[in-house]
C-alpha positions in Angstrom: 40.9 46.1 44.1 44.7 45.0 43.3 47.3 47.2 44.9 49.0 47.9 41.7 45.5 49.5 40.3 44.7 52.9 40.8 41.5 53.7 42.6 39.2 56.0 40.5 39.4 59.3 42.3 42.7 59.3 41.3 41.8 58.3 37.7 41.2 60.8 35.4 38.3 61.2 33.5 40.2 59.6 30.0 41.3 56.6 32.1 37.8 55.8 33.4 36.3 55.9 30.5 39.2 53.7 28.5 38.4 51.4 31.5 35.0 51.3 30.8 35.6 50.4 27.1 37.8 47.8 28.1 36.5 46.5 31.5 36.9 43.9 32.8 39.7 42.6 30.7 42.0 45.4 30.1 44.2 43.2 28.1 45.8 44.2 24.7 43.4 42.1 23.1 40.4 43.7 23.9 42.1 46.7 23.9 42.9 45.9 20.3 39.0 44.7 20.0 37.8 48.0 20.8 39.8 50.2 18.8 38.8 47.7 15.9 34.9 48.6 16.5 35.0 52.1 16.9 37.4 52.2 14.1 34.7 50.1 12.0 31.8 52.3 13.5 34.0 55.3 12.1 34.1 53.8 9.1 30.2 53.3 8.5 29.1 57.1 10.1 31.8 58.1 7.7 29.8 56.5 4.6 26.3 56.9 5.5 27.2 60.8 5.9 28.5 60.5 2.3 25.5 59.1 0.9 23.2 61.5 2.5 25.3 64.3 1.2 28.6 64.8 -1.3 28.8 61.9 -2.4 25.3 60.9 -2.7 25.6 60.8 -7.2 28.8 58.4 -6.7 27.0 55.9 -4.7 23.4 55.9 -6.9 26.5 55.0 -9.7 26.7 51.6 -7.9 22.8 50.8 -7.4 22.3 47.7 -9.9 19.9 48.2 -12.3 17.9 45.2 -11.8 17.2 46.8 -8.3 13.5 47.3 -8.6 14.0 50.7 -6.3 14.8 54.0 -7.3 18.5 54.6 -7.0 18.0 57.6 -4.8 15.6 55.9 -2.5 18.2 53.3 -2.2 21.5 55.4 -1.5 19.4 57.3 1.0 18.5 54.2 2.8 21.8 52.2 2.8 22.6 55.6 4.3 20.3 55.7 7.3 20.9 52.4 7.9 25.1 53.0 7.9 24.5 55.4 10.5 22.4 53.5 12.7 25.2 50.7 12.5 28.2 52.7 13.2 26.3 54.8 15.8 25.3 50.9 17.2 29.0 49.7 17.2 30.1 52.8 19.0 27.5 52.8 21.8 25.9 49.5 22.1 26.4 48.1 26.0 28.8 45.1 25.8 26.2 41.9 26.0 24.5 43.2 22.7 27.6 43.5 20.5 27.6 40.4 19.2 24.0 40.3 18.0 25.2 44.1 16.0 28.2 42.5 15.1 25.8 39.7 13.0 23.5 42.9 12.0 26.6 44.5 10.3 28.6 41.6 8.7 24.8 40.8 7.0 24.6 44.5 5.8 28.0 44.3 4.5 27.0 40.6 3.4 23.7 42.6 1.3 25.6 45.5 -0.4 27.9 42.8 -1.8 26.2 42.0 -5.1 26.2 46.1 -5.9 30.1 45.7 -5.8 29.8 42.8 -8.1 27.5 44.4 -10.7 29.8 47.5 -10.5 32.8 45.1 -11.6 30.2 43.5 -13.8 28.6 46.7 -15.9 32.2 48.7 -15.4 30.9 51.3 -13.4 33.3 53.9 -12.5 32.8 55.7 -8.8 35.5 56.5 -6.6 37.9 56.2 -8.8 37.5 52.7 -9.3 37.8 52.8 -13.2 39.6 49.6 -13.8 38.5 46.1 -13.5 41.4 45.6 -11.8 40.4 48.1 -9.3 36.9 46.9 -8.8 38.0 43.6 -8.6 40.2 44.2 -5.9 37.5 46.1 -4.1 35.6 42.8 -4.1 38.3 41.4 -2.0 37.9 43.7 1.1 34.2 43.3 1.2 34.9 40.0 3.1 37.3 41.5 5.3 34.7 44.0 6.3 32.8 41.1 7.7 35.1 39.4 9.6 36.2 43.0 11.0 32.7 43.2 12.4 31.9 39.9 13.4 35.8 39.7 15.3 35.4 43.4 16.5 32.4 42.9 18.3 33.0 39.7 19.6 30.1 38.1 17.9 33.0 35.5 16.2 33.6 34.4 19.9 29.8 33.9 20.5 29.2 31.7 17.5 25.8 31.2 16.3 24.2 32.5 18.8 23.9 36.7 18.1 22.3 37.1 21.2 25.0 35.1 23.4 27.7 37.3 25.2 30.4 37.7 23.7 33.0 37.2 26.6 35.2 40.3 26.7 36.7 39.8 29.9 35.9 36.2 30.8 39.0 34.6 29.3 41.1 34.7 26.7 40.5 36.7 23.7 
């Protein structure tokens, strides 16, 4: 242990615990990093609580038709599934981030054509009631998966999901 690092008794509980998140590379990067997947795991427990609850009618708005499901079935689902990914981002041990950083960006990869048909069939929920608004929603949908696939370091690890990601063994 460097001299210029403080030993953990005299750590408090907060620092540990931002050490763990960070460890080994406390850099600003990965710093940075894990902000960005907690955010992004906020994000999705924050939706899949709305489509089990207030704002379940506003997202069976955006199940296409031509989905052969009913639209209920499929809002409740999407929900599960939102929570078991953010809940994943925020908990998952360092080595399998990658492989849920691949899981997400394909989720957010699968909802895609509902944003589409939305824009498509001019469906209004959350206050996207313009074209312009619903095309401009269509943008961020690919920013979503780079967010997961850079937040969890599965970018770093290339094709292979299951591959560590590297926090901590060089640059970020």
């Amino acid at each position: 242990m460097s001299a210029d690092r403080p030993t953990s008794s005299s750590m408090s509980r907060a620092t540990r615990l931002a050490a763990r998140l960070t460890a080994p590379d406390d850099s600003p990067r990965s710093v940075v990093r894990t902000l960005g997947r907690l955010g992004l795991a906020g994000v999705l427990l924050s939706a899949g609580t709305g489509h089990l609850s207030s704002l379940r009618e506003e997202f069976q708005a955006q199940v296409p038709i031509w989905v052969p499901l009913d639209a209920d079935t499929v809002v409740v689902g999407s929900g599960v599934v939102e929570l078991v990914l953010g809940g994943a981002l925020a908990v998952v041990p360092r080595r399998f981030r990658p492989l849920v950083g691949w899981v997400v960006a394909a989720f957010f990869v699968a909802v895609f054509p509902g944003n589409v048909s939305q824009l498509a069939t001019g469906t209004d929920a959350f206050g996207l009631n313009s074209d312009g608004a619903r095309a401009v929603r269509l943008v961020f949908q690919p920013v979503l998966v780079v967010w997961a696939l850079w937040a969890t370091g599965a970018w770093r690890a290339g094709g292979d999901p299951g591959r560590r990601s590297g926090d901590g063994a060089g640059a970020a």
